[in-house]
Kinemage of the C-alpha trace (Angstrom):
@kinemage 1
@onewidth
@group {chain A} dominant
@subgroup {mainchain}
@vectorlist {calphas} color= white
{ca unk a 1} P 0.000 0.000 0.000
{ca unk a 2} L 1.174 3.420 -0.533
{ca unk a 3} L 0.417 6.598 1.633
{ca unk a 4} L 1.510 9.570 -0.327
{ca unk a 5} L -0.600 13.489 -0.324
{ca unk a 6} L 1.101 14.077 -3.607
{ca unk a 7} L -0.418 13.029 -6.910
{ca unk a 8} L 2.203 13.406 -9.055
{ca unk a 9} L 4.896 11.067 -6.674
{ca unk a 10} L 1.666 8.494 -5.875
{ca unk a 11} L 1.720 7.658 -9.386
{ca unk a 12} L 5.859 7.590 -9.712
{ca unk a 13} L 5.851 5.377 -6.725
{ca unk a 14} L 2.909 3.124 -8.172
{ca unk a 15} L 5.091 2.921 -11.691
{ca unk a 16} L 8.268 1.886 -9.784
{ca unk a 17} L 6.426 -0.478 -8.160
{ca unk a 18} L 4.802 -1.909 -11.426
{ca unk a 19} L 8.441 -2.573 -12.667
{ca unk a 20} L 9.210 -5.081 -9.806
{ca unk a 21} L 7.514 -8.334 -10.558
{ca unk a 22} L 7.597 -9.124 -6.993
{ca unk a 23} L 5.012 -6.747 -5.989
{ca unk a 24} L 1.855 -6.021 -6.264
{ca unk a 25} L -0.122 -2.784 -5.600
{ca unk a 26} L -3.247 -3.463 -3.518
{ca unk a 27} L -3.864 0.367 -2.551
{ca unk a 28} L -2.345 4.034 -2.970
{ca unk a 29} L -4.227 6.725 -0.726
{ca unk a 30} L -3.721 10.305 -0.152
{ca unk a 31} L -3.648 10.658 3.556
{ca unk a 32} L -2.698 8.898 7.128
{ca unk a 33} L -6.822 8.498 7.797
{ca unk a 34} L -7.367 7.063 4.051
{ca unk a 35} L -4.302 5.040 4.620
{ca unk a 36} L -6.075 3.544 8.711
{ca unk a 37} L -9.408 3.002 6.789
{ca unk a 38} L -8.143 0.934 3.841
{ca unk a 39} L -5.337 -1.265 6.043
{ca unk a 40} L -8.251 -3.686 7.472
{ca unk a 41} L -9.391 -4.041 4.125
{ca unk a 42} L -6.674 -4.537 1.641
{ca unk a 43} L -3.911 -5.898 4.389
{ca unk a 44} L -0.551 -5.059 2.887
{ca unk a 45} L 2.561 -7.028 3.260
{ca unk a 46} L 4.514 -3.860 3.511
{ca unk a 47} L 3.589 0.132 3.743
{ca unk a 48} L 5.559 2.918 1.649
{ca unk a 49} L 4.992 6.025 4.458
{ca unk a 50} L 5.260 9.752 3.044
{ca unk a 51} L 5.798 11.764 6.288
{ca unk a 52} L 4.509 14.973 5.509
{ca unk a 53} L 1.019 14.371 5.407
{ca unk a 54} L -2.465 16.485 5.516
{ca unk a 55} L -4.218 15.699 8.722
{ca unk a 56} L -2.402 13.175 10.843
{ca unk a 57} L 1.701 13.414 9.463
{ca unk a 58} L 3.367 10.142 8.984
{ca unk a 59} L 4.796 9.235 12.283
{ca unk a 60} L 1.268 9.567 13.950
{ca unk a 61} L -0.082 7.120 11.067
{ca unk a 62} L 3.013 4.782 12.154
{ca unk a 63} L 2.001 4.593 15.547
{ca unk a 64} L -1.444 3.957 14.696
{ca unk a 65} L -0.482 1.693 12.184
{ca unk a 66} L 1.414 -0.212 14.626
{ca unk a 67} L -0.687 -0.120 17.310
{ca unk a 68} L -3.802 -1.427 15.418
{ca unk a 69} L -2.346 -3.697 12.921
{ca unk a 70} L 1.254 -4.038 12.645
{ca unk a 71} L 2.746 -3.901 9.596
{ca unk a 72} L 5.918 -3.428 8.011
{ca unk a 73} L 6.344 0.554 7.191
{ca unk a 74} L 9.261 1.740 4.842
{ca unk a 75} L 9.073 5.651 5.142
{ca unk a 76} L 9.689 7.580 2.284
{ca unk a 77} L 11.360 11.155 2.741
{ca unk a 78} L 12.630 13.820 1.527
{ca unk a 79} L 16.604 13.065 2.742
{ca unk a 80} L 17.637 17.321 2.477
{ca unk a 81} L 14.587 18.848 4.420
{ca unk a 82} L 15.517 19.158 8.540
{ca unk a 83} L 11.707 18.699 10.211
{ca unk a 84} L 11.043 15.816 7.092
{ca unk a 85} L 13.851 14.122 8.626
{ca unk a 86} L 13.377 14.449 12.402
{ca unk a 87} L 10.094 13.298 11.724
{ca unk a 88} L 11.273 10.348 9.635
{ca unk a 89} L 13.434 9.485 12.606
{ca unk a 90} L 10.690 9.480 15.014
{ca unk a 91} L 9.050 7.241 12.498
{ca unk a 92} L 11.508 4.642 12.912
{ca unk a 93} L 11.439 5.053 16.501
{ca unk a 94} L 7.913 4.457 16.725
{ca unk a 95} L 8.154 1.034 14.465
{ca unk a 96} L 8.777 2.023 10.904
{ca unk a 97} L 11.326 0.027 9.952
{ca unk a 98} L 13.450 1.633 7.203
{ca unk a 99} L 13.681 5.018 5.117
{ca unk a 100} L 14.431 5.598 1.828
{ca unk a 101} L 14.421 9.101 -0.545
{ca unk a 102} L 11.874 9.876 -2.587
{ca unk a 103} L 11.897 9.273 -6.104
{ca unk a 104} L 12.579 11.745 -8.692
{ca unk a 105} L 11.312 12.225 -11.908
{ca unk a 106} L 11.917 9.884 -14.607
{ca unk a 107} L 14.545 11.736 -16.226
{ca unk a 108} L 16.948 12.311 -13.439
{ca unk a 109} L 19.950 10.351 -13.235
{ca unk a 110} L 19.341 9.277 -9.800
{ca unk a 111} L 16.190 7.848 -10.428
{ca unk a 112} L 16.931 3.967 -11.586
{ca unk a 113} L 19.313 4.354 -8.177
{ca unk a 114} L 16.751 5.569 -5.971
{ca unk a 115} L 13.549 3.803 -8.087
{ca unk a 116} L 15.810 -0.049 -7.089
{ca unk a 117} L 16.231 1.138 -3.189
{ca unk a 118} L 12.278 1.894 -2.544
{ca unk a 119} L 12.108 -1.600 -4.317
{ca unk a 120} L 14.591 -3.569 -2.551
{ca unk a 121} L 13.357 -2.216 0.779
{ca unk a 122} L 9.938 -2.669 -0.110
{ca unk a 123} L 10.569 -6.454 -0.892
{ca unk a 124} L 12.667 -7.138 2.098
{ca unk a 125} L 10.634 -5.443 4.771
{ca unk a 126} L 7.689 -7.303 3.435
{ca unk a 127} L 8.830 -10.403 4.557
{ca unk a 128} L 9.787 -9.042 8.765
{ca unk a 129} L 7.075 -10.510 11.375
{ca unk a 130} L 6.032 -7.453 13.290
{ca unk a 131} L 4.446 -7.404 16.603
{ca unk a 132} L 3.223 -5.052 19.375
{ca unk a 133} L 6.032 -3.979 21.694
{ca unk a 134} L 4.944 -2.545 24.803
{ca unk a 135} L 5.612 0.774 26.023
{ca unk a 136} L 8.933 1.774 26.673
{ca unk a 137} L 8.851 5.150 29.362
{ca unk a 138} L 6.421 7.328 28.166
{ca unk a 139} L 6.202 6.648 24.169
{ca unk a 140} L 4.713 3.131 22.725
{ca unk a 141} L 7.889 1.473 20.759
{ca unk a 142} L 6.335 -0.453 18.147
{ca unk a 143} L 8.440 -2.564 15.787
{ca unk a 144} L 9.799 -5.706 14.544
{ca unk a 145} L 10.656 -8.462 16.715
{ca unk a 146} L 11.830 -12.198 16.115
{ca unk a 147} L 14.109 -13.704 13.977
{ca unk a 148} L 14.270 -13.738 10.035
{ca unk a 149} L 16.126 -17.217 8.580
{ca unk a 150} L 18.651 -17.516 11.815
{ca unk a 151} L 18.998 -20.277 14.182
{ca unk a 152} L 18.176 -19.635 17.756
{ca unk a 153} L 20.919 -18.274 20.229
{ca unk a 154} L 23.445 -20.296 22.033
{ca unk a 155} L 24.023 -19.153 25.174
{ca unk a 156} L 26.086 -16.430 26.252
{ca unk a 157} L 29.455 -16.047 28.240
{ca unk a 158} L 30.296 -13.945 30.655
{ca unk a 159} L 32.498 -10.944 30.064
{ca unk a 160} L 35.348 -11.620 32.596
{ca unk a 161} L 37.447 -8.549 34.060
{ca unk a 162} L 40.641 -9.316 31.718
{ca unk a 163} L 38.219 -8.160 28.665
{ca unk a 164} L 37.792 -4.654 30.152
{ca unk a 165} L 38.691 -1.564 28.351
{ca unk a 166} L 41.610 -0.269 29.655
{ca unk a 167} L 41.771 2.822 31.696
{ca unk a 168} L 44.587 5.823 31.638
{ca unk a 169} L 48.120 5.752 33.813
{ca unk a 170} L 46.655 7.578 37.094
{ca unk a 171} L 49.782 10.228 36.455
{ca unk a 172} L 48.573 11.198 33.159
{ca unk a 173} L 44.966 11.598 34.565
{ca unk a 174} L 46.484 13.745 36.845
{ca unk a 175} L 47.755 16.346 34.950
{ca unk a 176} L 44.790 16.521 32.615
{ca unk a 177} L 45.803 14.865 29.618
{ca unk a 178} L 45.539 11.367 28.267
{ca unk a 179} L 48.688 7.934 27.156
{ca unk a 180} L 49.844 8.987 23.980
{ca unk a 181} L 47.604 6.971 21.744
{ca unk a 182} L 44.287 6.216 22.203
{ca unk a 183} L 41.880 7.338 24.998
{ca unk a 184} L 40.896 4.925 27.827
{ca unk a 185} L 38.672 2.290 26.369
{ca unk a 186} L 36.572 2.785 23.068
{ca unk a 187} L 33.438 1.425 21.673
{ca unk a 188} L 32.270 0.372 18.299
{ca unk a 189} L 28.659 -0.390 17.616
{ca unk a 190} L 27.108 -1.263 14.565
{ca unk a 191} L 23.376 -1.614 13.243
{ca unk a 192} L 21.458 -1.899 9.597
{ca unk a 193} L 17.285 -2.516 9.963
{ca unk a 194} L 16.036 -0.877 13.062
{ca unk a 195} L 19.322 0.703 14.016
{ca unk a 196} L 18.235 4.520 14.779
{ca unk a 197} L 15.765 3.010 17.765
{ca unk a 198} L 18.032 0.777 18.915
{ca unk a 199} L 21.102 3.153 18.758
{ca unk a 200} L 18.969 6.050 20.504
{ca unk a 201} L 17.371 3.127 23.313
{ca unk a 202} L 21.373 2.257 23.818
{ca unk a 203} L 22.882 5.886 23.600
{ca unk a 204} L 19.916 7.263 25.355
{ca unk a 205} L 21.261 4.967 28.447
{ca unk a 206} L 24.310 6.239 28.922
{ca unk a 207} L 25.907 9.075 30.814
{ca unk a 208} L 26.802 12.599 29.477
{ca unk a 209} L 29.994 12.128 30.620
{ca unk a 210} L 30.411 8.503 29.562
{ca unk a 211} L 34.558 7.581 29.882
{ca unk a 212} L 35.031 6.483 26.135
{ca unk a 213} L 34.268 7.642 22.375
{ca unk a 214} L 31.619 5.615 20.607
{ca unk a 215} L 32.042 5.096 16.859
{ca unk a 216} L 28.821 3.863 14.805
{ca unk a 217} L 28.051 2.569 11.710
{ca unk a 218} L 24.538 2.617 10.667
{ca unk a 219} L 23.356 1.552 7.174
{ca unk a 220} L 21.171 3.740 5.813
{ca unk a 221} L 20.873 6.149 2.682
{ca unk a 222} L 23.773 8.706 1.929
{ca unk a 223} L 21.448 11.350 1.852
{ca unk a 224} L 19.885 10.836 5.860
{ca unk a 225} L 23.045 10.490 7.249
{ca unk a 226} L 23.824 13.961 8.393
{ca unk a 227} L 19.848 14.252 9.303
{ca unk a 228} L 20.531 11.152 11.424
{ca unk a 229} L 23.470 12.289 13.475
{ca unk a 230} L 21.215 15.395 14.404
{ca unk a 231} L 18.845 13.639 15.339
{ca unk a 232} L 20.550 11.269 17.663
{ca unk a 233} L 22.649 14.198 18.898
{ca unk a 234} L 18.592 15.858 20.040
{ca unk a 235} L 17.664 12.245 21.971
{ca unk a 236} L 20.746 11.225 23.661
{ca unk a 237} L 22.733 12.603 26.182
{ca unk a 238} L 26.202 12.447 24.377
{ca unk a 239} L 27.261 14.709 21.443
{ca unk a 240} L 26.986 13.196 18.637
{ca unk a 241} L 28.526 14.252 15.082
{ca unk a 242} L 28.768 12.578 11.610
{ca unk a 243} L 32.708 11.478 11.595
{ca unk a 244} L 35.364 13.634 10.071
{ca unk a 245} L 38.842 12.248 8.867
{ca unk a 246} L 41.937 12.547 10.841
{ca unk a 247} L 39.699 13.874 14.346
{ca unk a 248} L 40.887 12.203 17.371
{ca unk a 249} L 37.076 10.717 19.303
{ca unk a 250} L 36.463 12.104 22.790
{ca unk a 251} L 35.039 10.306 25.818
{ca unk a 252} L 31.547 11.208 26.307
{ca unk a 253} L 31.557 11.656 22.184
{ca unk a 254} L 29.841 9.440 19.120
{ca unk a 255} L 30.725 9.409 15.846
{ca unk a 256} L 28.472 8.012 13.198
{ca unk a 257} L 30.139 6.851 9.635
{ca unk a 258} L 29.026 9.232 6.975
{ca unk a 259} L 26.806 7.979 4.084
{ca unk a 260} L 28.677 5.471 1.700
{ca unk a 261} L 32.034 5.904 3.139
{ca unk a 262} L 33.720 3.376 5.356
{ca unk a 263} L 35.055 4.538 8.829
{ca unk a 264} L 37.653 3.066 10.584
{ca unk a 265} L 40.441 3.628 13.489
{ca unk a 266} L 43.383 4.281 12.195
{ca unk a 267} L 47.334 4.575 13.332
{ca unk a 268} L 47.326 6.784 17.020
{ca unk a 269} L 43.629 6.564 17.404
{ca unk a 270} L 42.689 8.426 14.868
{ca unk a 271} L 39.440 8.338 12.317
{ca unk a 272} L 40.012 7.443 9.404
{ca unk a 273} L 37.338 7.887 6.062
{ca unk a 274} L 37.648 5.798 2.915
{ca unk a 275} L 35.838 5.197 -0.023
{ca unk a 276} L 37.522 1.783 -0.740
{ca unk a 277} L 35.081 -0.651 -1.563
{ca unk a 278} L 31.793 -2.039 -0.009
{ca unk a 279} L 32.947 -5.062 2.123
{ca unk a 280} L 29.802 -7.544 2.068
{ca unk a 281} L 28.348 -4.954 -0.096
{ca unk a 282} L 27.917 -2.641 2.583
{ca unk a 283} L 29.785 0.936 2.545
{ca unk a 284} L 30.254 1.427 5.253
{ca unk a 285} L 30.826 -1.735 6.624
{ca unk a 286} L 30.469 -2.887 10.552
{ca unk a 287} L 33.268 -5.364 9.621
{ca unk a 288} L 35.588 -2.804 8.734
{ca unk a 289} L 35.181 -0.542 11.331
{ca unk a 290} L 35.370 -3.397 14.017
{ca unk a 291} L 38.579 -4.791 12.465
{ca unk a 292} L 39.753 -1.312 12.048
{ca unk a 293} L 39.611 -1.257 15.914
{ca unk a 294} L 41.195 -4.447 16.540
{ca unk a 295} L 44.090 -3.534 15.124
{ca unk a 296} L 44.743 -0.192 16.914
{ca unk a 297} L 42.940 -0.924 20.583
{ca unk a 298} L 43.087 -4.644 20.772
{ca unk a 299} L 42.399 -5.185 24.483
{ca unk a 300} L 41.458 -1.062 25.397
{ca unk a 301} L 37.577 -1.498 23.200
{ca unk a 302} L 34.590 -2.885 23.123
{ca unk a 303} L 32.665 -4.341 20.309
{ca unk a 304} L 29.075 -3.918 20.222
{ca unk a 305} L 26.871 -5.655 17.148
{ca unk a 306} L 23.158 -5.314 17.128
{ca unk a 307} L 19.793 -5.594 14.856
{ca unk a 308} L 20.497 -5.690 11.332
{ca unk a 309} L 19.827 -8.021 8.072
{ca unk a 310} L 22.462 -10.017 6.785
{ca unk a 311} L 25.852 -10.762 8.496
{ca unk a 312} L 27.947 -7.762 8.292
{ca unk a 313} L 30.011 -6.394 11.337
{ca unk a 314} L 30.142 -10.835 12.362
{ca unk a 315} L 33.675 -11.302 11.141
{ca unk a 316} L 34.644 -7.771 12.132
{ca unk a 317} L 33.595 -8.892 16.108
{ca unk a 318} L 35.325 -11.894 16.158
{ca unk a 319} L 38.747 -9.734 15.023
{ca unk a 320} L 37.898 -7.869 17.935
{ca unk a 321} L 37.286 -10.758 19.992
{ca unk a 322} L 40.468 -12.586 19.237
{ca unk a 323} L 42.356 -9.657 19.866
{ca unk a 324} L 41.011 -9.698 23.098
{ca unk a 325} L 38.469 -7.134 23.649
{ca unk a 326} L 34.926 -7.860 24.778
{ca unk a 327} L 32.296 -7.981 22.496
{ca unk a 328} L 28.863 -8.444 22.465
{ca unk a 329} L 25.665 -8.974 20.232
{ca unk a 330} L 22.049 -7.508 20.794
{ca unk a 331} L 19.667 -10.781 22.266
{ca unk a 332} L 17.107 -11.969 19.730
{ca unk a 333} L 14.146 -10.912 22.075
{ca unk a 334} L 15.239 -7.341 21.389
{ca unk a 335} L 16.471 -7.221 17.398
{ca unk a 336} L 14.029 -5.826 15.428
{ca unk a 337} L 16.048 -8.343 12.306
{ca unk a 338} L 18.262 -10.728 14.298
{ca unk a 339} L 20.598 -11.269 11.132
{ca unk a 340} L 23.560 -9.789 11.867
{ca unk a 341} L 23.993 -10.505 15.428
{ca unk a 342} L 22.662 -13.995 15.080
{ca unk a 343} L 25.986 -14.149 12.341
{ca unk a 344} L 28.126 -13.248 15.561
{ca unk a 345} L 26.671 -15.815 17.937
{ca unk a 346} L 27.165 -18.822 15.023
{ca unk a 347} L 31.269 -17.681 14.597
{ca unk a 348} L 31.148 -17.206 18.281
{ca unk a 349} L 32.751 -14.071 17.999
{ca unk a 350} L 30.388 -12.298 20.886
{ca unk a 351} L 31.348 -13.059 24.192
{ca unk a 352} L 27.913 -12.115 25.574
{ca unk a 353} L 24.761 -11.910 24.708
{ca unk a 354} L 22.223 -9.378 25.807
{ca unk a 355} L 18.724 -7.933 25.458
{ca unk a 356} L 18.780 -3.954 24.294
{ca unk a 357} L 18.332 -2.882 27.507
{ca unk a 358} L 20.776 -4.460 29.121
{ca unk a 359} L 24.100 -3.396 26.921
{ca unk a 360} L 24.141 -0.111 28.249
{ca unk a 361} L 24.416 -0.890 31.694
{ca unk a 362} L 27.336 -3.569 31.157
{ca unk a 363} L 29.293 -0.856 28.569
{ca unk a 364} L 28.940 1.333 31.802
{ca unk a 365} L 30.740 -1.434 34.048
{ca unk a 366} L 33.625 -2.552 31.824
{ca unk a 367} L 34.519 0.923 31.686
{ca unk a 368} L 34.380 0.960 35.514
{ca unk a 369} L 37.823 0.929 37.060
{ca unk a 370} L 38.508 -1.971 38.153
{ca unk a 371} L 37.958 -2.394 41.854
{ca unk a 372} L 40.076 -5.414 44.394
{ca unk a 373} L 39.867 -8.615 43.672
């Protein structure tokens, strides 16, 4: 079904749609209400979302949506428009489950690029199981939950002391300035389908003044990237900032990979931007940011993989692992997809296993100091 005020992009979408043999248009309406009345009637596999509606605006129609009759929801948004965005993000907070720009016109030499993304995501969302979540504070979290294709979880180890972060040389703390080389203890956390909730839920848990940088890697369009660090930066205690080559990450700082470009820890700590290429087709890649980090922390980070389709960042954890930092994958009771951390717990490259609201407490106590035996 597709929810969309225009005329002119209803009918682009329905054409794009048309050209994938793999689906099949059972409604296109005009507004959120139009789009509430027809969902009991036609019942979609999967919902293309415009967000700037008349009447009720897209996220309300999400949370409806989801509260009614879950359903997949793929947003579609304009990616260079600020309050489009925020609310696109609040979209996918609420349950939607992916974003993608909206078409242009026929003629524009983006459009078989962006015309193949609404369809891929379109496809692939069809096929995630989404149920009621119940409320989380004071907003209803609605999304996807359970697993697509992936065995069920072994169980989890214990992080043990030894796979702590390290901390700084109490001298150097002392006079106000960091070991040459990296700060004490980093973390690296990566996400594709229903990262933005996930990363906001985990981020959201921490403490302004939390003792190491974060670096993230999301996968999502290019064009939301910037929109998405704002956003996150408005929802979370920490400052957060798209990456920039050659800055040295702060403690109580995150970093999110900028669209199609990998990011990675390089030589003295570091980041480092690349456009080498996609690694498991992704750019940028969980895998190479995690390996990135095994090289130049080793023992001093923390790995962190959670919900996401497919199996990148798996490999990249168990670098980290074997190099003997602690890692950990997101719990399949949480995951909105549990694809890519279900990859980790098969190569047993997370050393625990947690729920979403649990990984924030235990990044809090590895970067404890250590206390007596």
């Amino acid at each position: 079904m597709l929810v969309e005020d225009s005329l002119v992009v209803r009918q682009l979408l329905a054409h794009i749609v048309s050209r994938d043999p793999r689906l099949a248009l059972v409604a296109a309406v005009a507004s959120g209400e139009e789009a509430l009345r027809e969902i009991a009637r036609v019942r979609p596999d999967v919902i293309s979302m415009d967000i700037r509606l008349p009447g009720i605006d897209g996220l309300e129609a999400t949370r409806r949506i989801m509260a009614l009759q879950p359903t997949p929801i793929v947003v579609v948004a304009d990616a260079v428009e600020d309050a489009s965005l925020r609310i696109s993000m609040n979209a996918l907070r609420a349950g939607a489950l992916s974003v993608v720009e909206k078409p242009v016109g026929t003629g524009h030499r983006a459009y078989e690029a962006i015309a193949d993304e609404i369809c891929t995501q379109l496809r692939i969302m069809s096929q995630v199981p989404v149920i009621r979540r119940r409320p989380i504070g004071a907003e209803r979290l609605i999304g996807a939950e359970r697993l697509i294709g992936a065995e069920r979880l072994i169980g989890a180890e214990r992080l043990t002391g030894a796979e702590r972060p390290g901390r700084p040389d109490a001298a150097a703390r002392e006079e106000g300035r960091e070991p040459a080389g990296l700060a004490p203890g980093l973390v690296a956390v990566a996400a594709s389908t229903g990262g933005p909730p996930a990363f906001a839920k985990l981020l959201g848990a921490l403490p302004a003044d939390f003792p190491a940088p974060i670096l993230l890697v999301q996968h999502m369009g290019a064009a939301f990237m910037e929109g998405f660090a704002d956003w996150l930066n408005g929802v979370v205690p920490l400052a957060v900032a798209v990456a920039r080559d050659g800055v040295r990450p702060l403690p109580g700082h995150a970093y999110v990979a900028p669209g199609d470009r990998h990011l990675a820890l390089g030589p003295g700590g570091l980041l480092s931007l690349s456009d080498a290429p996609p690694v498991g087709g992704q750019r940028p890649s969980a895998t190479v940011l995690f390996r990135s980090v095994a090289r130049a922390a080793g023992p001093r980070a923390l790995g962190v993989l959670l919900t996401g389709m497919g199996e990148d960042g798996a490999a990249g954890l168990l670098d980290m692992r074997q190099a003997g930092a602690a890692t950990i994958a997101e719990h399949e009771s949480s995951a909105v997809v549990y694809g890519m951390p279900a990859a980790a717990v098969r190569l047993r490259a997370a050393a625990a296993v947690l729920p979403l609201d649990l990984i924030a407490p235990r990044l809090v106590r590895a970067l404890q100091p250590a206390g007596p035996p």
